[in-house]
C-alpha positions as semicolon CSV with decimal commas, in nm:
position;residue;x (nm);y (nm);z (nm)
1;X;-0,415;-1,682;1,343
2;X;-0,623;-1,423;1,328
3;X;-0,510;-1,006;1,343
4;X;-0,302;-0,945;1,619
5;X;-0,253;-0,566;1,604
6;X;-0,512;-0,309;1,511
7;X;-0,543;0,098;1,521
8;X;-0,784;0,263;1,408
9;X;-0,628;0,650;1,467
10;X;-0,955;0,767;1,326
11;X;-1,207;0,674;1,150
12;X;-1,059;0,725;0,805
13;X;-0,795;0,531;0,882
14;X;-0,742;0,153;0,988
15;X;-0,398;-0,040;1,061
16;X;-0,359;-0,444;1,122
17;X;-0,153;-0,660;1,095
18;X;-0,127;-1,030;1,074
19;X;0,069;-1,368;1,231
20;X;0,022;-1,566;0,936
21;X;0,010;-1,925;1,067
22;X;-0,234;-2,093;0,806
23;X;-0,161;-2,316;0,550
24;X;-0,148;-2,156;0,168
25;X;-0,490;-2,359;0,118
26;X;-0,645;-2,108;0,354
27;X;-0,543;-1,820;0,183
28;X;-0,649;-1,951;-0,170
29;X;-0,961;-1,994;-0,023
30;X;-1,005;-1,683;0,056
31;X;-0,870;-1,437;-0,202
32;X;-0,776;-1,537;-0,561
33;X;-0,427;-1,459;-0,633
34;X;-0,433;-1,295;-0,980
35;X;-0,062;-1,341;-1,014
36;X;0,181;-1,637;-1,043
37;X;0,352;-1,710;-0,783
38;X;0,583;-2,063;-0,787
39;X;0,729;-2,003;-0,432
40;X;0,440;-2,141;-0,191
41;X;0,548;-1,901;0,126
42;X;0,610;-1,591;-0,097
43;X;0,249;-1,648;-0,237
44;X;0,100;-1,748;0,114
45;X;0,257;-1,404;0,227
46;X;0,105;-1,200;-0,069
47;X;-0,243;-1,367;-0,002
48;X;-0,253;-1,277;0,318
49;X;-0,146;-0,925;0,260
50;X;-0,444;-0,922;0,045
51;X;-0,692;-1,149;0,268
52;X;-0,601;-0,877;0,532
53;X;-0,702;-0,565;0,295
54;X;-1,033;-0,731;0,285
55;X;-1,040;-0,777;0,645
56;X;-1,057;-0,387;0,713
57;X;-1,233;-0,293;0,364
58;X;-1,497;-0,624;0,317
59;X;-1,590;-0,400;0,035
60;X;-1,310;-0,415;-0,141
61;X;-1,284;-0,591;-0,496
62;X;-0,916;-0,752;-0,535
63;X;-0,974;-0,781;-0,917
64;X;-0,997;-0,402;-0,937
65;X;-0,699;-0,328;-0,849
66;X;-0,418;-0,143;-0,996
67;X;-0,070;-0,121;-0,998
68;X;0,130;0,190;-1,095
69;X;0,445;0,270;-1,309
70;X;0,663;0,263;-0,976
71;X;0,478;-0,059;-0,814
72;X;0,170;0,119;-0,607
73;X;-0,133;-0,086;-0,575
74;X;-0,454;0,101;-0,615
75;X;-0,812;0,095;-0,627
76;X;-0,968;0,156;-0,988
77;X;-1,179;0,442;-0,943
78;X;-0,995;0,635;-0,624
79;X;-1,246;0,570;-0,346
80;X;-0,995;0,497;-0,090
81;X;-0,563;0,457;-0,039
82;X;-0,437;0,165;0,117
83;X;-0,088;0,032;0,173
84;X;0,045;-0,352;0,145
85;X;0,359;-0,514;0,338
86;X;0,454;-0,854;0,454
87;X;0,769;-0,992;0,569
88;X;0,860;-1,372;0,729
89;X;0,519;-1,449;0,892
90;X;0,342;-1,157;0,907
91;X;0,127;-0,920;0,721
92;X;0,043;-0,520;0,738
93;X;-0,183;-0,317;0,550
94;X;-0,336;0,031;0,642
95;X;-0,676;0,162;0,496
96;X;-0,720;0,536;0,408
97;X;-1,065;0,739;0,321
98;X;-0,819;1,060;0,426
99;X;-0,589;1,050;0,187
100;X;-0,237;0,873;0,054
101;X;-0,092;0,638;0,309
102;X;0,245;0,367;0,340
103;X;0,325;0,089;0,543
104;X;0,628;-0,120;0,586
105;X;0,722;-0,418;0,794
106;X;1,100;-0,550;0,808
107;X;1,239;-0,773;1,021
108;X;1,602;-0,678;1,187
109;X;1,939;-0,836;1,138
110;X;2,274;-0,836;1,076
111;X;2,264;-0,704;0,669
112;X;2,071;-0,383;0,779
113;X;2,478;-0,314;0,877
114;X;2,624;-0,369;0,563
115;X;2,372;-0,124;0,379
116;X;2,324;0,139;0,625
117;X;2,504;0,379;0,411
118;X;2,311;0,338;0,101
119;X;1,970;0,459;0,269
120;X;2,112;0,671;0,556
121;X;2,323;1,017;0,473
122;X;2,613;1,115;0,763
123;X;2,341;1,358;0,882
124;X;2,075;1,064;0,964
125;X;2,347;0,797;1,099
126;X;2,448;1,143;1,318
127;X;2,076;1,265;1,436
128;X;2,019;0,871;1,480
129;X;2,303;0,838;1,731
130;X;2,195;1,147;1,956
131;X;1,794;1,090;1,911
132;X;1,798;0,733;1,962
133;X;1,985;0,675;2,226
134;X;2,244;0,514;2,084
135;X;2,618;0,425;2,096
136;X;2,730;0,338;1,762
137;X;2,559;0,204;1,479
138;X;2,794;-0,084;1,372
139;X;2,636;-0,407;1,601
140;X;2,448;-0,514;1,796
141;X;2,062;-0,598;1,833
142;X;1,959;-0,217;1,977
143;X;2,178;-0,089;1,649
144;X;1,966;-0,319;1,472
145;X;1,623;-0,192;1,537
146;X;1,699;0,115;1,495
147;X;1,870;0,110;1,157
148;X;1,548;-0,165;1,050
149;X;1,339;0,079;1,173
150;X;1,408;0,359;0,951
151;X;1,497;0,196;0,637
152;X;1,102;0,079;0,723
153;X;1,036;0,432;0,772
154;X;1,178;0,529;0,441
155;X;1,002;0,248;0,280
156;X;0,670;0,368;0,387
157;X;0,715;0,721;0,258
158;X;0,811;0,588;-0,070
159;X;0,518;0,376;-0,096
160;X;0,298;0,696;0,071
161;X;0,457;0,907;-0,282
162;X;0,366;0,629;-0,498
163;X;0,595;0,744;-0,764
164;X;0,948;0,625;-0,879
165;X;1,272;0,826;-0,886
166;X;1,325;0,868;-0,492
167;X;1,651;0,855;-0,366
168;X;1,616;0,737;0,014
169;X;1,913;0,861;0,138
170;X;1,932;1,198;-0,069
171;X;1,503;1,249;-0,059
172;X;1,420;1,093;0,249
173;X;1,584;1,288;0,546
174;X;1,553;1,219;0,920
175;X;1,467;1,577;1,106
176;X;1,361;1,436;1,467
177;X;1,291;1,119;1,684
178;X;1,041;1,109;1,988
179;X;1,118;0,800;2,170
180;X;0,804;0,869;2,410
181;X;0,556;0,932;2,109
182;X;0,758;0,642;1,918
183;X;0,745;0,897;1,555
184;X;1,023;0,991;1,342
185;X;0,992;1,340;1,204
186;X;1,132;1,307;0,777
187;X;1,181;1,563;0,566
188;X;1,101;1,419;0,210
189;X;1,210;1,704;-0,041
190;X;1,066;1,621;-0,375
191;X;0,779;1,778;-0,232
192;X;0,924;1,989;0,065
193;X;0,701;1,810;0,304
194;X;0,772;1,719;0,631
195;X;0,614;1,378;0,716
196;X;0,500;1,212;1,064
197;X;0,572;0,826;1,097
198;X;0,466;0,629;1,370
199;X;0,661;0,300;1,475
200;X;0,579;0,010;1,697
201;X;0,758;-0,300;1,729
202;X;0,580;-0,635;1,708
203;X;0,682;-1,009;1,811
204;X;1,032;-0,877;1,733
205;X;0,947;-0,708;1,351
206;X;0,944;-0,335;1,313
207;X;0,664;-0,178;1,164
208;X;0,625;0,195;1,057
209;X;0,338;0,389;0,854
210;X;0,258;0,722;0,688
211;X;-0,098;0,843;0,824
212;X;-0,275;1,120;0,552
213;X;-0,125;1,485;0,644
214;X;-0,313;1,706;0,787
């Protein structure tokens, strides 16, 4: 299936994502893997991540790439940031000419309970519960979402650092939510920045990305 979400905020800046409903063949047909993969659906996801990178940059040479000390992909010689994320059957990326970007997709359920206190400090869980319009934050599928949504959130500012050492619950703080704008407002202190992230939900997955500042 071809992309079934696109954005393009500006025209620096490009986000897609894919239903991936082909066949591994049609993925190794299309981008060579570079890596070894033994599971077939892990590697059909990671292609497709990739084949989708090449969709919004046709440009783009996979080989190039690079991969950082804390697990960044990037291109060889700087010309452009870009951000990688797949999870079940889809895949994300977003394209930057602005400047450093992230992306995450995660699909909810119930573990997102058991580990809500390793990525979210008493002051998120407490913001979270007045902002989001929410009860309680122990089940439930609105619970869910919401806690998905921001360990997503998190995820995408760590990939938009690109270096390792961050602590999501101590770095990575929640300041606001607009429910009408659908951003989260996060105060990420190794830099003392305060960060934008937009959110969408899509055939029932949560995606969230890190647009350039500025």
């Amino acid at each position: 299936m071809p992309i079934i979400f696109q954005q393009t905020p500006s025209p620096q800046l490009q986000i897609a994502v894919w239903h991936i409903c082909e066949p591994l063949s049609f993925f190794e047909q299309q981008v060579l893997s570079g890596k070894d993969i033994p599971h077939p659906q892990v590697k059909a996801r990671h292609l497709a991540a990739r084949h989708l990178l090449t969709c919004l940059r046709p440009d783009v040479e996979l080989g190039s790439l690079v991969v950082n000390d804390a697990g960044k992909p990037l291109t060889a010689d700087g010309g452009f940031d870009f951000s990688l994320s797949h999870c079940a059957d889809f895949a994300a990326a977003i394209v930057s000419m602005a400047g450093p970007v992230g992306i995450d997709l995660e699909q909810p359920g119930d573990r997102i309970f058991r580990i809500r206190h390793k990525f979210l400090s008493d002051a998120d869980q407490e913001l979270l519960l007045k902002q989001g319009g929410l009860s309680q934050l122990q089940e439930g599928q609105e619970a869910a979402r919401w806690l998905t949504r921001c360990w997503s959130a998190k995820e995408s500012v760590y990939k938009w650092y690109g270096e390792s050492g961050v602590d999501f619950r101590e770095h990575i703080r929640l300041e606001q939510i607009d429910l009408a704008a659908q951003t989260l407002r996060i105060a990420f202190t190794p830099t003392e920045q305060s960060l934008l992230l937009h959110y969408t939900a899509i055939q029932g997955m949560e995606l969230t990305w890190v647009q350039p500042l500025g």
